[in-house]
C-alpha positions in Angstrom: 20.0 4.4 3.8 20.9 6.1 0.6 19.6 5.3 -2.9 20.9 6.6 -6.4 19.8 9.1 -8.1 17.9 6.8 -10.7 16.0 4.9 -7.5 12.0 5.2 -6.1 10.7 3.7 -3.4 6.6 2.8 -4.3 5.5 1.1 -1.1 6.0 -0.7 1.7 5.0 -3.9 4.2 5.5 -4.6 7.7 4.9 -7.5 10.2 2.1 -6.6 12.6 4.2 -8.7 15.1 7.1 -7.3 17.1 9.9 -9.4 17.6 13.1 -8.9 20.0 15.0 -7.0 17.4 11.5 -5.0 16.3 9.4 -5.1 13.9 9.8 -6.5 10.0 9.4 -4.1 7.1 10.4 -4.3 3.6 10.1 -1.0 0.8 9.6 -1.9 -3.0 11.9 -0.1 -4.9 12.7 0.4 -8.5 16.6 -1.4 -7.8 14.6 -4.6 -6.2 13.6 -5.2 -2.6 15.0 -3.3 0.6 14.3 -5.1 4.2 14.3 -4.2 7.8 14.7 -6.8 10.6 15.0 -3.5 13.5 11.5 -1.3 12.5 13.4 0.4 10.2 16.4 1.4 11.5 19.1 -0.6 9.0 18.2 -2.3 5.6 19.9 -4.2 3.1 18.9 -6.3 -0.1 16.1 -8.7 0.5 17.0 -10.6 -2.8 21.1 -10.8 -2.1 22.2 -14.4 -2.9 19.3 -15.2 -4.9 19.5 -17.0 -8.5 17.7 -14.0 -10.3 18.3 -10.4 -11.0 19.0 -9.2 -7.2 18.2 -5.3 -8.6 14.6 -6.8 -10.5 12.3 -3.5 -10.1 9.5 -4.1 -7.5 6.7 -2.5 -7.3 4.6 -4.1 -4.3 5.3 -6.4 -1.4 3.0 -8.2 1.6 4.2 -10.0 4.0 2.1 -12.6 6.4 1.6 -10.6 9.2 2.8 -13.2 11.8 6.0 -13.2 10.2 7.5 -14.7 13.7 5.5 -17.7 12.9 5.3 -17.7 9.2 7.9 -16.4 7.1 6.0 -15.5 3.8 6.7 -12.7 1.7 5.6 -12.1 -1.7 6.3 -9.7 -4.0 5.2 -8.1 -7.1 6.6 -7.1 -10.3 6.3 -6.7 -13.9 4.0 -9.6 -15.1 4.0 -11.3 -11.9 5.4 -12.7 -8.2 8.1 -13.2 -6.6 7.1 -15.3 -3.6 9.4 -16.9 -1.1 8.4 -19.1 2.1 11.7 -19.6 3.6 12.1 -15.9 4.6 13.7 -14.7 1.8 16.4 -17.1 1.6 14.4 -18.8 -1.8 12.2 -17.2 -3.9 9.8 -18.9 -6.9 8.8 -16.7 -10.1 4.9 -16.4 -10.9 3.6 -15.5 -14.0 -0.1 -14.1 -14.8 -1.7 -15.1 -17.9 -0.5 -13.2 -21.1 0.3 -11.0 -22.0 0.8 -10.2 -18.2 0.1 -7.3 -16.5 2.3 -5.3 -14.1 1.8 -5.7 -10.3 1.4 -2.0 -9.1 -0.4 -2.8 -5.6 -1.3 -5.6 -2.7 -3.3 -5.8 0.2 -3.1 -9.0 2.6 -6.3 -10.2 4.8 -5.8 -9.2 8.2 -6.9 -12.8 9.0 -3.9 -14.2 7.0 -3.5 -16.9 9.0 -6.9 -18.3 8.6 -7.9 -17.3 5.2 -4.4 -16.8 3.4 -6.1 -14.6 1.2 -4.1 -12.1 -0.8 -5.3 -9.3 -3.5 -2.9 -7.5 -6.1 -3.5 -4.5 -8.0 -2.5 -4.6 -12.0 -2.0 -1.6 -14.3 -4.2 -3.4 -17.4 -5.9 -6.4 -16.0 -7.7 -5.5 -12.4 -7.4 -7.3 -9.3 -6.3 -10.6 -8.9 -7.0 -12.6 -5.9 -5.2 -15.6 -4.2 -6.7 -17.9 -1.3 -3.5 -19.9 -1.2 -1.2 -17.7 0.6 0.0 -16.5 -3.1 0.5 -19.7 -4.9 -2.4 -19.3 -7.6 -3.8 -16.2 -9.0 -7.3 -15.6 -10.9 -8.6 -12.6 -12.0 -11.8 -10.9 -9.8 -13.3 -8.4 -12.1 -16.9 -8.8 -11.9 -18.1 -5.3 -12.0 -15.1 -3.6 -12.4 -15.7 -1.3 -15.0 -12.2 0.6 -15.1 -9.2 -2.2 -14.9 -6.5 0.6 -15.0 -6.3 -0.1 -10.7 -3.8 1.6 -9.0 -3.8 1.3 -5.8 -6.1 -1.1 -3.2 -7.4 -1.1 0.7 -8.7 -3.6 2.4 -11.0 -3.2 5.7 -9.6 -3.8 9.2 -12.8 -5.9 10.0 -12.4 -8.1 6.8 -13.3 -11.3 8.7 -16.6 -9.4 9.3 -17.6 -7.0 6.6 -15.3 -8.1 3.2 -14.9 -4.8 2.4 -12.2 -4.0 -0.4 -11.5 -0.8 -2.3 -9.9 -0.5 -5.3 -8.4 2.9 -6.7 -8.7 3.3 -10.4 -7.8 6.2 -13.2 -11.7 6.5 -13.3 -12.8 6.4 -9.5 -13.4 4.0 -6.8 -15.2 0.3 -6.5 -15.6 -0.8 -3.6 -16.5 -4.8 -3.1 -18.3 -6.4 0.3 -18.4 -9.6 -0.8 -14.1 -10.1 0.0 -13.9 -8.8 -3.9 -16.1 -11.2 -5.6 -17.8 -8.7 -7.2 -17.8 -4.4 -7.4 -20.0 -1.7 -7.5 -18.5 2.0 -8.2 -18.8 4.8 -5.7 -19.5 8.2 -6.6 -17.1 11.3 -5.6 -18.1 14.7 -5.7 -15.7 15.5 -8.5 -16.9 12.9 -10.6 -14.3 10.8 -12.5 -10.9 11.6 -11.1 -8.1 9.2 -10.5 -7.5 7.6 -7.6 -3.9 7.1 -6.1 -4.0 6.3 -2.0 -6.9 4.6 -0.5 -6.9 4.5 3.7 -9.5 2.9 6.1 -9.6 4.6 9.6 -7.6 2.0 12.3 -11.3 2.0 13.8 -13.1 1.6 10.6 -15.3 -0.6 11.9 -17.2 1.7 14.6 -16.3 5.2 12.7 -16.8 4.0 8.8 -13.7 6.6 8.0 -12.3 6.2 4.5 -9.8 8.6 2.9 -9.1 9.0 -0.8 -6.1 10.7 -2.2 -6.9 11.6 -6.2 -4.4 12.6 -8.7 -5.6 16.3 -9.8 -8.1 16.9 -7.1 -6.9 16.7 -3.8 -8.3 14.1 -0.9 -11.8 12.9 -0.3 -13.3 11.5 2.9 -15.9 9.3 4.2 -17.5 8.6 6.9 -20.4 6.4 5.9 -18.2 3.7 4.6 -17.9 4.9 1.5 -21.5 5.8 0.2 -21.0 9.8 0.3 -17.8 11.5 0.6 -16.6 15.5 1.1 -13.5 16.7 -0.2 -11.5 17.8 2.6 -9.0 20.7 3.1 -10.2 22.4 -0.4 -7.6 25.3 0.1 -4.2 23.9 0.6 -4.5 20.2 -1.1 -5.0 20.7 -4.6 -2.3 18.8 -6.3 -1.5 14.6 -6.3 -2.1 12.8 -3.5 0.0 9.6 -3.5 0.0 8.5 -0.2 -2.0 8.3 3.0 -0.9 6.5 6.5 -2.2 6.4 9.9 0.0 8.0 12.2 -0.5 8.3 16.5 -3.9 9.5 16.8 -4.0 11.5 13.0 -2.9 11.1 9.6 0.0 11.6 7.1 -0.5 12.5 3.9 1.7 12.8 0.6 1.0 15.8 -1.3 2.6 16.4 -4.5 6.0 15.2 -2.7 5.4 17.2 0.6 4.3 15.3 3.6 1.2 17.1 5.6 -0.8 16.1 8.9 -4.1 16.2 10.2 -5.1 16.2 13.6 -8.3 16.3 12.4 -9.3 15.1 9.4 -9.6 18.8 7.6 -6.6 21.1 8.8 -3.2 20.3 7.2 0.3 21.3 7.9 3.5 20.5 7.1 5.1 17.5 8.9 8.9 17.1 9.7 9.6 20.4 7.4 13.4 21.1 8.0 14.5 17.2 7.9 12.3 16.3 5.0 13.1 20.6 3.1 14.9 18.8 0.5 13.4 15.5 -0.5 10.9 14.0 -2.2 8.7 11.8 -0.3 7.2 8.9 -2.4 5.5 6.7 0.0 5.3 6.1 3.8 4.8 3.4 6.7 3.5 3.3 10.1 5.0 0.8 12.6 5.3 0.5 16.3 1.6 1.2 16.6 1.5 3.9 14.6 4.4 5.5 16.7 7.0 5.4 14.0 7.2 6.7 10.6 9.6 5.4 7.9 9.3 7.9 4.3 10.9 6.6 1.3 12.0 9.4 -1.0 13.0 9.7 -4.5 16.6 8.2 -5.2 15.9 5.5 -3.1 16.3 7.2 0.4 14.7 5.6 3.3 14.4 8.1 6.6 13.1 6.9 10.0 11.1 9.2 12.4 10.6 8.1 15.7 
């Protein structure tokens, strides 16, 4: 699918659960809300036929991960939600308190269907949390020292250890109390902004935690986040905006270019001659990990399988 010139694709959600035509995904892009019902093979307008702007700019989406079952997706934007429980065909407007801040990020509880717990990143205010599958929001700030947060990750074993990180223009906080309160973690390079935040699939036995920065390249973990080694010193030294599981390694975003790691220290470039002329600006993993979708600058949206 091609996008104008003037388009961006910031980030995308998927269904964990297959269904007969594939798996759900949906991109947040600067013209509105793109979907997939096929893993990513066709897309069209999530908002078409809806009584608001169908091209309103969005910069984050979730969707409930048993979207078979429960067809929530919410999205966020400018000063608020869009959230819509009928599977897109109706959508309600949410506002944060004023003046309100812009929606940059979300994460949703991998025990959604329990907990219906939901956290958004803002650009001004922190994190906001909701416990109500997206209905009511309140700020969770509580030792958050830098509320610039750009981007958010939330811990595969969330039911068990409440880990959440957030990604800030001063560093990392990371919360184990399901974001009730934060403490900062300390990278080697000091303060540096933070723009991709990735737990390892098996977090939970291997305490894996990437970190892509801004200016400084990417950062890893393996102690759950209480020291960290920048990896790859050489060849990533520009913005890293994006990191993604993929098979048994991991994609990154670097400065537009996307790189793997078999690894965890050697890069190299991935899918050079399809991807020579674009701009990747964000990237999904579905079908376990075996299929890539990258959304590009101008809107593009380009499935590797």
């Amino acid at each position: 699918m091609d996008g104008s010139n003037a388009d961006y694709v910031y980030n995308f959600a998927a269904s964990s659960v297959l269904g007969l035509e594939g798996q759900k995904c949906f991109a947040a892009c600067l013209s509105g809300l793109k979907r997939s019902d096929d893993c990513g093979r066709t897309w069209y307008n999530a908002y078409a036929g809806s009584a608001f702007d169908s091209s309103a700019p969005t910069l984050a989406v979730v969707v409930a991960p048993d979207f078979a079952n429960e067809h929530l997706i919410v999205a966020g934007l400018a000063g608020g939600f869009l959230r819509s429980q009928e599977n897109g065909q109706h959508w309600e407007g949410i506002v944060l308190p004023s003046p309100p801040p812009t929606v940059g990020a979300m994460v949703i509880s991998p025990n959604f269907s329990s907990d219906g717990i939901i956290f958004a990143a803002t650009l001004e205010d922190g994190v906001f949390c909701s416990s109500n599958r997206g209905q009511t929001w309140a700020a969770w700030n509580f030792g958050l020292l830098d509320l610039n947060v750009f981007c958010l990750a939330i811990s595969p074993a969330f039911v068990c250890d409440e880990t959440l990180l957030a990604g800030t223009e001063s560093g990392i906080f990371r919360s184990t109390n399901g974001g009730r309160a934060w403490r900062e973690l300390n990278l080697p390079c000091g303060f540096a902004t933070v723009l991709a935040l990735s737990f390892s699939p098996n977090y939970e036995s291997d305490g894996v935690i990437y970190a892509g920065t801004e200016a400084s390249g990417i950062f890893c973990s393996d102690s759950s986040g209480s020291q960290w080694k920048r990896v790859s010193c050489d060849c990533l030294t520009a913005t890293i905006s994006c990191i993604c599981p993929y098979l048994n390694g991991l994609l990154v975003v670097h400065n537009g270019e996307v790189l793997i790691t078999q690894d965890g220290n050697n890069f190299i470039p991935w899918q050079a001659e399809a991807l020579k002329d674009v701009e990747v600006t964000a990237l999904v993993s579905l079908d376990d990990r075996k299929t890539i979708v990258a959304g590009c600058l101008g809107g593009r949206l380009m499935r590797f399988a």
